[in-house]
Backbone as XML, in Angstrom:
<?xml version="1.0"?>
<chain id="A" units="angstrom">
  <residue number="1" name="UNK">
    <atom name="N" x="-9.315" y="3.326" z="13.798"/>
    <atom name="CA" x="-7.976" y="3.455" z="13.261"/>
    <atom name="C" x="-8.053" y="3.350" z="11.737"/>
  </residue>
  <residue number="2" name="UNK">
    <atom name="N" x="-6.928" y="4.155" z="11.042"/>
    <atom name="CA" x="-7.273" y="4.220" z="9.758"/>
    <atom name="C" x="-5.801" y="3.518" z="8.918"/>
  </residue>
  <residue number="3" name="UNK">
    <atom name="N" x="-5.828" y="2.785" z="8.101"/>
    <atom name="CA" x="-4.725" y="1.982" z="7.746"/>
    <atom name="C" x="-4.335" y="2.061" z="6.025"/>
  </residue>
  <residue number="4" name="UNK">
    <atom name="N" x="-3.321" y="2.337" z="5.877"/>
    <atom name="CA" x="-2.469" y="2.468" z="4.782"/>
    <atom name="C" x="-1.811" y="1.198" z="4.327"/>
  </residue>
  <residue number="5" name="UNK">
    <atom name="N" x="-2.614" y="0.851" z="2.849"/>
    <atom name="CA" x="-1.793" y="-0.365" z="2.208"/>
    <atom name="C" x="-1.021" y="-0.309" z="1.244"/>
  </residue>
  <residue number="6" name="UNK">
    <atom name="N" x="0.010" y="-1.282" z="1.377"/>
    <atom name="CA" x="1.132" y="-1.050" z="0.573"/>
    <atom name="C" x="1.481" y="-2.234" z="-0.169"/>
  </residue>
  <residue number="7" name="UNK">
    <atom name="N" x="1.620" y="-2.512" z="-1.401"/>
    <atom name="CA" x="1.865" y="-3.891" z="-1.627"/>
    <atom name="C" x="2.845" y="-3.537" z="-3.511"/>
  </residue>
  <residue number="8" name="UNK">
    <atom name="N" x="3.897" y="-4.725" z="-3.028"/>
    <atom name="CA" x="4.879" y="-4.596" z="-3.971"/>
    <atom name="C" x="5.135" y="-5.887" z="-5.141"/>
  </residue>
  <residue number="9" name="UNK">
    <atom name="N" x="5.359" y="-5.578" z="-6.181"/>
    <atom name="CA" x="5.638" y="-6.858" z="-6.556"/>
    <atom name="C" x="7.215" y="-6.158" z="-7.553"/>
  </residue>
  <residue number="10" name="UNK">
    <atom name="N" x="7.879" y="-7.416" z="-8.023"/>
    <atom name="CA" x="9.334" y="-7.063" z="-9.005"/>
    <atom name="C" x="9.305" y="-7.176" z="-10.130"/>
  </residue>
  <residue number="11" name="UNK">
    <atom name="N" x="8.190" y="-8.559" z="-10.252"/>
    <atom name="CA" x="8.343" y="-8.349" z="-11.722"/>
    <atom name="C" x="6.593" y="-8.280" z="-12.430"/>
  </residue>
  <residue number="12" name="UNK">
    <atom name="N" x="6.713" y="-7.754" z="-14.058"/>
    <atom name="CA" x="5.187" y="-7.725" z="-14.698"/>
    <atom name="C" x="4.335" y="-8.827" z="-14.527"/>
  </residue>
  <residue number="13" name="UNK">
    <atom name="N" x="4.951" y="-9.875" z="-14.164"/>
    <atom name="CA" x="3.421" y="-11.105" z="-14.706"/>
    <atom name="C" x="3.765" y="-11.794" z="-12.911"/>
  </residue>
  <residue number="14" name="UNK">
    <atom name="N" x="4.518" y="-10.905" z="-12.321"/>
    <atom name="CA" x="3.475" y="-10.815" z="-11.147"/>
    <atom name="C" x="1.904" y="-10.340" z="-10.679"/>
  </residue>
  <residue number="15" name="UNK">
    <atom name="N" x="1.107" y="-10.134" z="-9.598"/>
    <atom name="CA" x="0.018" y="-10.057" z="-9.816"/>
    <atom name="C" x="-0.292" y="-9.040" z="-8.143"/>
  </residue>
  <residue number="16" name="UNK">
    <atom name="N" x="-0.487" y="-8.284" z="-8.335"/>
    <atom name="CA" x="-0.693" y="-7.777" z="-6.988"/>
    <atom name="C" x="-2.071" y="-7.543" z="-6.118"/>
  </residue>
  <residue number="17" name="UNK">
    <atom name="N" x="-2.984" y="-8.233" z="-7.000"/>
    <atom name="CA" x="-4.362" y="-8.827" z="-6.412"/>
    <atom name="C" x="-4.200" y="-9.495" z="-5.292"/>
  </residue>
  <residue number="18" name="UNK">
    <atom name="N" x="-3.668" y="-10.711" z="-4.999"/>
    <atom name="CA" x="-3.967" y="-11.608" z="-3.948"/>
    <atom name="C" x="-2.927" y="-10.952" z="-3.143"/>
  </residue>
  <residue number="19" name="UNK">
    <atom name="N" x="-2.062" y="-9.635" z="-3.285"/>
    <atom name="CA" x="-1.439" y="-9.141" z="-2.023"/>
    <atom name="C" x="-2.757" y="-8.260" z="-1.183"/>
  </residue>
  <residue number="20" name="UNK">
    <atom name="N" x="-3.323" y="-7.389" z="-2.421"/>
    <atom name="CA" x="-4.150" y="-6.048" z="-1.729"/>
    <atom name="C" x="-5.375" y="-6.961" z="-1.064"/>
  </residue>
  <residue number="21" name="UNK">
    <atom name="N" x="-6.118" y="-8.092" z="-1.662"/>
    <atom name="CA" x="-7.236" y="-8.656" z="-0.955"/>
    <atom name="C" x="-7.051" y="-9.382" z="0.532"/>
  </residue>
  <residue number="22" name="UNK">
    <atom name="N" x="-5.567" y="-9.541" z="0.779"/>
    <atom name="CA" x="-5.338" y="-10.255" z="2.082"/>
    <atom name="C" x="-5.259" y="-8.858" z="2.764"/>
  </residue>
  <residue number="23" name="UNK">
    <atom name="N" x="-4.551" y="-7.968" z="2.398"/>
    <atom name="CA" x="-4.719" y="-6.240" z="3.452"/>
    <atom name="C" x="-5.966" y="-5.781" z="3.679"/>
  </residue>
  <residue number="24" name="UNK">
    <atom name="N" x="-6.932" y="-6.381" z="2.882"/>
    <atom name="CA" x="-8.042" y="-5.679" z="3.203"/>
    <atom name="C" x="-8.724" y="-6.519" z="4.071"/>
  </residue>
  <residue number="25" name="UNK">
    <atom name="N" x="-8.719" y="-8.393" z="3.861"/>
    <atom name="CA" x="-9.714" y="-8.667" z="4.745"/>
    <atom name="C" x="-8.893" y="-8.623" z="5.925"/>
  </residue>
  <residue number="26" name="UNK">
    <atom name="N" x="-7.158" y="-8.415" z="6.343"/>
    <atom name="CA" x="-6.717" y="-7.937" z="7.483"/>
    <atom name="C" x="-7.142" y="-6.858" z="7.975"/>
  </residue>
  <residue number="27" name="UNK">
    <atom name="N" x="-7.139" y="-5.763" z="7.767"/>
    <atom name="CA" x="-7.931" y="-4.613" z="8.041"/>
    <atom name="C" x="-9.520" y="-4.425" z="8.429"/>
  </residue>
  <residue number="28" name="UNK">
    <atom name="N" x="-10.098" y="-5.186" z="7.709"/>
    <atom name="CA" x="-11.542" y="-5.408" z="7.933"/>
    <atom name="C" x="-11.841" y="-6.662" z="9.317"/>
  </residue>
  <residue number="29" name="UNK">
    <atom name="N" x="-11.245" y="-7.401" z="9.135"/>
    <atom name="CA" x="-11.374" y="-8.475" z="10.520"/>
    <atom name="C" x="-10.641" y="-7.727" z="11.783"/>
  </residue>
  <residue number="30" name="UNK">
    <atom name="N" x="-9.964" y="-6.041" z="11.771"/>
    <atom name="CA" x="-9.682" y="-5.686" z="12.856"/>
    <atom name="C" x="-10.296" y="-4.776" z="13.439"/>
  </residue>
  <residue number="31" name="UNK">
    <atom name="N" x="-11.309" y="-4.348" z="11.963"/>
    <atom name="CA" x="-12.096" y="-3.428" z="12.343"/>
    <atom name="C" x="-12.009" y="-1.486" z="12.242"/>
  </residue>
  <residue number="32" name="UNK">
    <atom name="N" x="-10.701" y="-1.868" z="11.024"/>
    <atom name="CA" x="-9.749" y="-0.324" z="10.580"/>
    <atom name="C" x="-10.759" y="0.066" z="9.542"/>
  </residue>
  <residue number="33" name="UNK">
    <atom name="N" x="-10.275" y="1.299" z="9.055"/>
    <atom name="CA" x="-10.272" y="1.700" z="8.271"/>
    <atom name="C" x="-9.903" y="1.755" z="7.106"/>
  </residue>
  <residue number="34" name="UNK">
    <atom name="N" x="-9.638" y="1.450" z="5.987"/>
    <atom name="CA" x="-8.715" y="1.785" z="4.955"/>
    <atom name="C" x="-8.535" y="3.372" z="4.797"/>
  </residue>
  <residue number="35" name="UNK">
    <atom name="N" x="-7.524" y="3.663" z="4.552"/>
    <atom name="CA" x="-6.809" y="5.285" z="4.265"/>
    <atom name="C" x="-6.794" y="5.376" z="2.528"/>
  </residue>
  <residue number="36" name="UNK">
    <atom name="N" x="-5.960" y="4.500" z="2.096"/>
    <atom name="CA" x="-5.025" y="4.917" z="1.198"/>
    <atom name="C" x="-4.519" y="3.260" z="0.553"/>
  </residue>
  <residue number="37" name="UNK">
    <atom name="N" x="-4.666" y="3.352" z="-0.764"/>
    <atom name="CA" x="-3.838" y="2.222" z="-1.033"/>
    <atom name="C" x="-2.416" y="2.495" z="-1.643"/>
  </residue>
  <residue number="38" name="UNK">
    <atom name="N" x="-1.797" y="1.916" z="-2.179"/>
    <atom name="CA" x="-0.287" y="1.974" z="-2.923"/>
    <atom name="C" x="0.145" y="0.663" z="-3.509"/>
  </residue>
  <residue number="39" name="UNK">
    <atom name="N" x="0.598" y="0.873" z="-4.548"/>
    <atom name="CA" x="1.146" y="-0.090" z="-5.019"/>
    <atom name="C" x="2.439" y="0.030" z="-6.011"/>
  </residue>
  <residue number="40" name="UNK">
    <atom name="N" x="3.405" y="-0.584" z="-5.887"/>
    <atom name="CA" x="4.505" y="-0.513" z="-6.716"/>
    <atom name="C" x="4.765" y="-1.778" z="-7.624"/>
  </residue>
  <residue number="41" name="UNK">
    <atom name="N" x="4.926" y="-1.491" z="-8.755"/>
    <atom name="CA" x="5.927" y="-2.772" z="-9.982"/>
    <atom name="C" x="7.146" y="-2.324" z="-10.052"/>
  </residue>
  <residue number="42" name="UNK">
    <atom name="N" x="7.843" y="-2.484" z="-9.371"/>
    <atom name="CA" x="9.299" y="-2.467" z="-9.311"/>
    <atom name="C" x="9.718" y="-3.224" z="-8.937"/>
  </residue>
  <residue number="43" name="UNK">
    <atom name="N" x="11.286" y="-3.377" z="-9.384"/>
    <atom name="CA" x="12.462" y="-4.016" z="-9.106"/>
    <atom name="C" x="12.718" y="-3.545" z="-7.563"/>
  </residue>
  <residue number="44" name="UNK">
    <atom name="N" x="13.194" y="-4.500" z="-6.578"/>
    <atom name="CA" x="13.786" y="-4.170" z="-5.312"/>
    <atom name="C" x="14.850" y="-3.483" z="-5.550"/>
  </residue>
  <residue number="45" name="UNK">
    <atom name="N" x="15.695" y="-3.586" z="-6.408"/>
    <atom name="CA" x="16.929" y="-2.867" z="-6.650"/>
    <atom name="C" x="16.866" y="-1.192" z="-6.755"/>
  </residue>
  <residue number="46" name="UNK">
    <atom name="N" x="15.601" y="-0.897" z="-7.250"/>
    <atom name="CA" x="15.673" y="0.547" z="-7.778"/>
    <atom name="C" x="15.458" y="0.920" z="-6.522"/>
  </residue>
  <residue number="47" name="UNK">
    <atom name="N" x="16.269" y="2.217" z="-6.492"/>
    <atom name="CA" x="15.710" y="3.353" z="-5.365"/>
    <atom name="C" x="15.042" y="4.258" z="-5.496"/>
  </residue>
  <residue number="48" name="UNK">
    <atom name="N" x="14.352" y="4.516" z="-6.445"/>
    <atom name="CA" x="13.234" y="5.289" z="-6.584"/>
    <atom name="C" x="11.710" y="4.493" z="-6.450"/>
  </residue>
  <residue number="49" name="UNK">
    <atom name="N" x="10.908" y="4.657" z="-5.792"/>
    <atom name="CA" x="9.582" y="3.478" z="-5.907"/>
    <atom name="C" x="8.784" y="4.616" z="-5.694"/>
  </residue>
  <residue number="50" name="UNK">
    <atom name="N" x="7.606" y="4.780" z="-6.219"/>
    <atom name="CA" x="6.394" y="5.583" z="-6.249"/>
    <atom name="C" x="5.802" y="5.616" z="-4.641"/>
  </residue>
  <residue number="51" name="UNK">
    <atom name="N" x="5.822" y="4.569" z="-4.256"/>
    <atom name="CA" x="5.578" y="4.948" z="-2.884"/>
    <atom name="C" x="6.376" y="5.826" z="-2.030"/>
  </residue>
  <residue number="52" name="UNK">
    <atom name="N" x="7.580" y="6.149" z="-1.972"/>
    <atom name="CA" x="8.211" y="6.927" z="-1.620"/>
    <atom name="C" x="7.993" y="8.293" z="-1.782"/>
  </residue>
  <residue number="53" name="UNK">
    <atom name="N" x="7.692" y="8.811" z="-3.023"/>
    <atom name="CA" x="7.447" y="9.929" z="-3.616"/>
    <atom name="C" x="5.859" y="10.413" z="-2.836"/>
  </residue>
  <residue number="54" name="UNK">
    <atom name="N" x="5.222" y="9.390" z="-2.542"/>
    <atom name="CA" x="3.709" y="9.680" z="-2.138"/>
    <atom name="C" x="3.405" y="9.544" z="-0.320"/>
  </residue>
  <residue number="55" name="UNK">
    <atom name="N" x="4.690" y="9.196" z="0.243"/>
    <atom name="CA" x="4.957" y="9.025" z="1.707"/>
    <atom name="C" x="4.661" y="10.625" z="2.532"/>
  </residue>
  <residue number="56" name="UNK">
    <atom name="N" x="4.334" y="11.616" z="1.743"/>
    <atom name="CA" x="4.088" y="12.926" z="2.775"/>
    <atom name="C" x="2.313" y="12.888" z="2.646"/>
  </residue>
  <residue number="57" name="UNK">
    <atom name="N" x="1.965" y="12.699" z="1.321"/>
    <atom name="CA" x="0.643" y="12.471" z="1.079"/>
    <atom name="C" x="-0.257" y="11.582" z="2.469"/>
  </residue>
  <residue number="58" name="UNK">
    <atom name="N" x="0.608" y="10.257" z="2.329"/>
    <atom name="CA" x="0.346" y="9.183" z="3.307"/>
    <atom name="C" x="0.085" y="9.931" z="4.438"/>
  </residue>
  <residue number="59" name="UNK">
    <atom name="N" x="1.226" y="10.229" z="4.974"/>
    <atom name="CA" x="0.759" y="10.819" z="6.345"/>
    <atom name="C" x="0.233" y="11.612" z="6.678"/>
  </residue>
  <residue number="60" name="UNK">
    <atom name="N" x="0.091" y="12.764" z="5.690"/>
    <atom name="CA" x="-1.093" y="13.694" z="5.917"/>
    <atom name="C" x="-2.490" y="13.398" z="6.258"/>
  </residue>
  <residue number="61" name="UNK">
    <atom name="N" x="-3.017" y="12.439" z="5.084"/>
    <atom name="CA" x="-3.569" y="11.770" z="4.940"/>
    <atom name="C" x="-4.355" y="10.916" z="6.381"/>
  </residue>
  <residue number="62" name="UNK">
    <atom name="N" x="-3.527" y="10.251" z="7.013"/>
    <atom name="CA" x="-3.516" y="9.498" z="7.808"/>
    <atom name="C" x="-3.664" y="9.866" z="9.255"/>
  </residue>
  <residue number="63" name="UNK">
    <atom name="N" x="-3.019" y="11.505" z="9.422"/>
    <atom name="CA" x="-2.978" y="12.319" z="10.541"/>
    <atom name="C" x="-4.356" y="13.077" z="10.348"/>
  </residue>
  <residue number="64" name="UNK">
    <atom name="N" x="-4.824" y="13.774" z="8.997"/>
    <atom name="CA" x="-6.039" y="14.219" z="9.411"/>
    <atom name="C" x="-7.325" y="13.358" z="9.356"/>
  </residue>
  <residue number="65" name="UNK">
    <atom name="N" x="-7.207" y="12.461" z="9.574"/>
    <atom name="CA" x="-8.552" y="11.878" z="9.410"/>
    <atom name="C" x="-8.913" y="11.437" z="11.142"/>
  </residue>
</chain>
């Protein structure tokens, strides 16, 4: 199985290291794959987030492998 990570933070002197290293050793202790990473610095408020924009990629992605 191949797995897509996603990890968000709101504000700059947040840190989105200790989100992506817990997805990976989750992924790795199940025995996946990694696909694809993602990451957003945004505000929850906005409705635009880069991951969104890259969500057809994802699944392409994810379906041909």
């Amino acid at each position: 199985m191949r797995a897509a990570l996603y990890v968000r933070v709101s504000t700059l002197d947040q840190n989105l290291d200790n989100q992506l290293d817990d997805l990976r050793k989750y992924v790795e202790r199940r025995g996946w794959r990694e696909a694809v990473e993602y990451a957003d610095r945004a505000s929850g408020a906005k409705d635009s987030r880069p991951f969104k924009r890259h969500a057809a990629t994802l699944n392409r992605c994810l379906l041909e492998s």
